[in-house]
C-alpha positions as CSV (number, residue, x, y, z in Angstrom):
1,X,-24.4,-23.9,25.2
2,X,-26.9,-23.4,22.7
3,X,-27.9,-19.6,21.2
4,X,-31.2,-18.8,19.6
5,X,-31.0,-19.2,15.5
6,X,-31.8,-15.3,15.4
7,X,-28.9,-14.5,18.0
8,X,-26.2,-16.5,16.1
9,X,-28.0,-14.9,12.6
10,X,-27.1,-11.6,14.1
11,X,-23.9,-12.5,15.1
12,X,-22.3,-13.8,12.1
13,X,-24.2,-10.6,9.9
14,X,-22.2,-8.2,12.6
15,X,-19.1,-10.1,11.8
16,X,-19.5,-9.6,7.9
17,X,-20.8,-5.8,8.7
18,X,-17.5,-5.2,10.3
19,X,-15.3,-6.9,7.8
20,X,-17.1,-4.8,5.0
21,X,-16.2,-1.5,6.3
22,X,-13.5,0.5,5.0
23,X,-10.9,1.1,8.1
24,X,-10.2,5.1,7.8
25,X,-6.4,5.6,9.1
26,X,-6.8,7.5,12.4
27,X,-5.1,10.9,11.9
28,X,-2.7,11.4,14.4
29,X,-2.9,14.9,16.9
30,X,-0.2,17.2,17.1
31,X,2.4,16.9,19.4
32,X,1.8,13.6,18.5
33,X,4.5,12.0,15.6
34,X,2.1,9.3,14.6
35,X,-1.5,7.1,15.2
36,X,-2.3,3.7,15.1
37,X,-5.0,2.0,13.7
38,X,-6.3,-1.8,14.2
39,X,-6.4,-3.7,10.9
40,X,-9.1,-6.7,10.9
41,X,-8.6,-7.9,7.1
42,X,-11.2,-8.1,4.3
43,X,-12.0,-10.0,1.4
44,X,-13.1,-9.0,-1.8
45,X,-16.4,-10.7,-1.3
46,X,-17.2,-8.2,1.8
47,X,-15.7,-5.5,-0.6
48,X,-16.5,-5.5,-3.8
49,X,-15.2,-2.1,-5.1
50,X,-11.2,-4.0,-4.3
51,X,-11.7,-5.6,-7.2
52,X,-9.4,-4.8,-10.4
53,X,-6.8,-5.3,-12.7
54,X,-3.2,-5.8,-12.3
55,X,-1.3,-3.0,-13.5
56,X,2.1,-3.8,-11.8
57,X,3.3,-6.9,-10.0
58,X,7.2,-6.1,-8.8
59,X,9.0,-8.7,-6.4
60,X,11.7,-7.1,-5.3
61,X,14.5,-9.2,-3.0
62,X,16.6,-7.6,0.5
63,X,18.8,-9.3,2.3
64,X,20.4,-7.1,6.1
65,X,21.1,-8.2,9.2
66,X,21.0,-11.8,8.2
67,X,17.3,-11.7,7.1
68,X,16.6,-12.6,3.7
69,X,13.3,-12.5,1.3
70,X,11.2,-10.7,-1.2
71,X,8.3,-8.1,-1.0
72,X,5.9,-8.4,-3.5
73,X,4.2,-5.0,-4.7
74,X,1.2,-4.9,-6.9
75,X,-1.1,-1.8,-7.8
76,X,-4.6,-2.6,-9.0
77,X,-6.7,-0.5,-10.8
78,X,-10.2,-0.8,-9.1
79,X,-12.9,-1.8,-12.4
80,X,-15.7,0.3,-10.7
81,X,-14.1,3.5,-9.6
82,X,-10.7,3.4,-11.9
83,X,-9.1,4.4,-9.0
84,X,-5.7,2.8,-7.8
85,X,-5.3,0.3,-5.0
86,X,-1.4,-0.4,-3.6
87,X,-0.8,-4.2,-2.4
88,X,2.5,-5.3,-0.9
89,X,3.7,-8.6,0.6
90,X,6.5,-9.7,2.9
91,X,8.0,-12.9,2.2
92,X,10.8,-13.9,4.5
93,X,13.0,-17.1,3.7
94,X,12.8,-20.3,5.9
95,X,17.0,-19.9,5.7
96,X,16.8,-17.0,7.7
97,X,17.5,-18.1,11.1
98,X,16.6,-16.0,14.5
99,X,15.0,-12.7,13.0
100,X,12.0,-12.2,11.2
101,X,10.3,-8.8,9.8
102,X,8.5,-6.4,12.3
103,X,7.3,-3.6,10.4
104,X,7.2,-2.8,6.7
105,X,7.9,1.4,6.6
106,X,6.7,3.3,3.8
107,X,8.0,6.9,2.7
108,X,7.4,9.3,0.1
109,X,3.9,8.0,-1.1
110,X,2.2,11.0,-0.3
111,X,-1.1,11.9,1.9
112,X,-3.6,13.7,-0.6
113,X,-4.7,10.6,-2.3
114,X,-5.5,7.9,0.9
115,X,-8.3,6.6,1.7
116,X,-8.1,3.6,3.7
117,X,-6.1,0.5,4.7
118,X,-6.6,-3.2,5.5
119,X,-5.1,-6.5,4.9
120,X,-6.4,-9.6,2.5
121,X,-7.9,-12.0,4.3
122,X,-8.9,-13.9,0.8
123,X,-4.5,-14.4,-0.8
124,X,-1.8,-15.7,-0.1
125,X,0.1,-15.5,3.2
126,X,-0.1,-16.5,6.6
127,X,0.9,-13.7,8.6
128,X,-1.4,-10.2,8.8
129,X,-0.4,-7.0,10.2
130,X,-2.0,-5.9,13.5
131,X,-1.6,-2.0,12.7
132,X,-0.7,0.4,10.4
133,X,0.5,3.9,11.0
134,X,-0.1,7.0,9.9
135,X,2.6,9.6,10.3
136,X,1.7,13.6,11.4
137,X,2.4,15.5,8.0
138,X,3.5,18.1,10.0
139,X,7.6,16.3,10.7
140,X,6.9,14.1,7.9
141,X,5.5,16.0,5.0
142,X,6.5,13.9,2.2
143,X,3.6,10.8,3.5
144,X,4.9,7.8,5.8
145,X,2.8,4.8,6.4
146,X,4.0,1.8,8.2
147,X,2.2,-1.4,8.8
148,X,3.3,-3.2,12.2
149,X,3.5,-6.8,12.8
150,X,3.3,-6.6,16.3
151,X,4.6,-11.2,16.7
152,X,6.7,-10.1,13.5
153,X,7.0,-12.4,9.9
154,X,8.9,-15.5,11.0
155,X,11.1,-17.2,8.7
156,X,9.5,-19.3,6.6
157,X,6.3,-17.3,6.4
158,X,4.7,-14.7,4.4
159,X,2.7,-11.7,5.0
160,X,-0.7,-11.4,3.8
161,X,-1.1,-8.6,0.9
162,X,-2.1,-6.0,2.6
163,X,-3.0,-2.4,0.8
164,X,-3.8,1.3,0.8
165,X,-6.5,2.1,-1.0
166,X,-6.3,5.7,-3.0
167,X,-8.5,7.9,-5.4
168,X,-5.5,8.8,-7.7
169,X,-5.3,7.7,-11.3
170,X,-2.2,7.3,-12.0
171,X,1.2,6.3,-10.8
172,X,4.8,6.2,-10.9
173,X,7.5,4.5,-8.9
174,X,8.7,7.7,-6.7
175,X,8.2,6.2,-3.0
176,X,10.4,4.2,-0.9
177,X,10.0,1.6,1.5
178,X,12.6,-0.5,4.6
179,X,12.2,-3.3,6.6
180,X,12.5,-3.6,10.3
181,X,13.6,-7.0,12.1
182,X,11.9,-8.4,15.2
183,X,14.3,-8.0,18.5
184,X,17.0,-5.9,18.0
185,X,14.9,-3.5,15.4
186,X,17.5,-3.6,13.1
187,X,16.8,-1.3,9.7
188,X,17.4,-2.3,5.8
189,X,18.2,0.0,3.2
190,X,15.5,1.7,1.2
191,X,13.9,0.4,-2.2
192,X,11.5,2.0,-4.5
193,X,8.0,1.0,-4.7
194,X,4.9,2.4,-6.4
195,X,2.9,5.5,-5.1
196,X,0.1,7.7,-6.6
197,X,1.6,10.4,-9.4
198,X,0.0,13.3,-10.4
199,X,-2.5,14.1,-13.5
200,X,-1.4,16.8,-15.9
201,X,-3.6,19.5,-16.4
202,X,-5.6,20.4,-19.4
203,X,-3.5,23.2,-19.8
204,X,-0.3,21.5,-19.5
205,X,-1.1,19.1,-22.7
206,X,-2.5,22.3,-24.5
207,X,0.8,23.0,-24.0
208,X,2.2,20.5,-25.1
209,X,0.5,20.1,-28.0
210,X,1.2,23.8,-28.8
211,X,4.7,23.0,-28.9
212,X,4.9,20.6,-30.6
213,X,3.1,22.2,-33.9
214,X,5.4,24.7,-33.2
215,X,8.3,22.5,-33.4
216,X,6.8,20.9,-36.8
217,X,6.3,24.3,-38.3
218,X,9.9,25.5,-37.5
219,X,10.6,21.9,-39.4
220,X,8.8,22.9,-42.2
221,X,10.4,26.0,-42.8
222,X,13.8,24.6,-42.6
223,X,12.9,21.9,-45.1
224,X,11.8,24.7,-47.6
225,X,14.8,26.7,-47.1
C-alpha cells in the first residue's frame, strides 16, 4: 500500500512530536495507593535540555533469590537549566537462571523536586520499562517511585537507563532502592542511591560564617593570653 508523501511526512513528525514531550507522572487519587503512567522513551536529540554532565556514575552489585547483577546509577547535571537528572540501569547476569528483574522500587527520594520520567531510547540496554509509578504521598510521605517491567529483565539483558528528571540543585545519597524478581515477586534488600538534597539558606551560611569569626576571635584571645 502506498501513502501520500505529505501523509507519511505527518506521520513520522507526530512520532518525533510525541517522543519530544516530557511524560508528567500521573498523580494518583486518593483512596488510591498509587498511578501508573506509560513510558515511550526519548533520546537526547528529541530532548535537548537531557543533556549534561556526569556528576556521579555508581554501579552497585545484588545478588537474592538466585538473581544476580548490577544497577548502574548516574545523576547528570542538565548544561542549560543546571538542574539534576537521576539515571539508573538494571543489569542482570546471563548466570542467573529462571528469574529475571520485574520492577526497580525507589524510596525516600522525595516528591517536591520531580518533574518527569522516561526511559533512553539513545544508550545502552535492551530492555525498557513499560511504566513507572507514582506513589500517593498521603501512606507514603517520604517519595516512592517504581518503574515496572511489565515481560521483566531477563538474564543476560540490561535495562535501558531510564531517569527522573528534577529542578533541585543539589544532591546527596539519602534514598534507597530494591529489586523485585519476575514470577514469584521475590524482594532484595535495600541499597542507597542518589536523590535531590536541599539548598542551605542564605541565612544558614550567614550563620555559618558568623560562627566561624567567632570561633577565630575566641582563638585569638586565647593566643594573646
Amino acid at each position: 500500500m502506498r501513502f501520500p508523501l505529505s501523509a507519511l511526512t505527518l506521520g513520522v513528525s507526530l512520532l518525533l512530536a510525541q517522543a519530544a514531550q516530557a511524560v508528567s507522572l500521573t498523580e494518583p487519587v486518593s483512596p488510591a495507593n498509587f498511578a501508573d503512567t506509560d513510558l515511550n522513551g526519548t533520546t537526547a536529540a528529541a530532548r535537548p535540555e537531557l543533556a549534561g554532565t556526569v556528576l556521579e556514575d555508581v554501579v552497585t552489585p545484588f545478588s537474592f533469590s538466585g538473581v544476580t547483577g548490577t544497577v548502574q546509577n548516574r545523576v547528570v547535571r542538565e548544561t542549560g537549566t543546571g538542574t539534576l537528572d537521576f539515571y539508573w540501569k538494571v543489569d542482570v547476569d546471563a548466570s542467573t537462571t529462571g528469574l529475571g528483574v520485574s520492577a526497580f522500587r525507589l524510596a525516600d527520594f522525595g516528591y517536591a523536586n520531580l518533574k518527569d520520567a522516561d526511559w533512553r531510547i539513545d544508550g545502552l540496554g535492551n530492555r525498557a520499562p513499560d511504566a513507572a509509578r507514582l506513589f500517593n504521598p498521603a501512606p507514603y510521605p517520604t517519595g516512592a517511585v517504581n518503574f515496572l517491567f511489565f515481560n521483566g529483565i531477563a538474564p543476560g539483558s540490561q535495562s535501558n537507563f531510564f531517569f527522573l528528571r528534577t529542578d533541585a540543585t543539589a544532591y546527596d545519597s539519602t534514598a534507597k532502592f530494591d529489586l523485585l524478581t519476575t514470577g514469584p515477586q521475590n524482594l532484595s534488600g535495600s541499597f542507597s542511591t542518589f536523590a535531590p538534597s536541599a539548598v542551605p539558606e542564605p541565612s544558614t551560611y550567614g550563620l555559618l560564617g558568623g560562627g566561624l569569626l567567632v570561633m577565630g576571635g575566641v582563638l585569638r584571645r586565647r593566643r594573646s593570653a
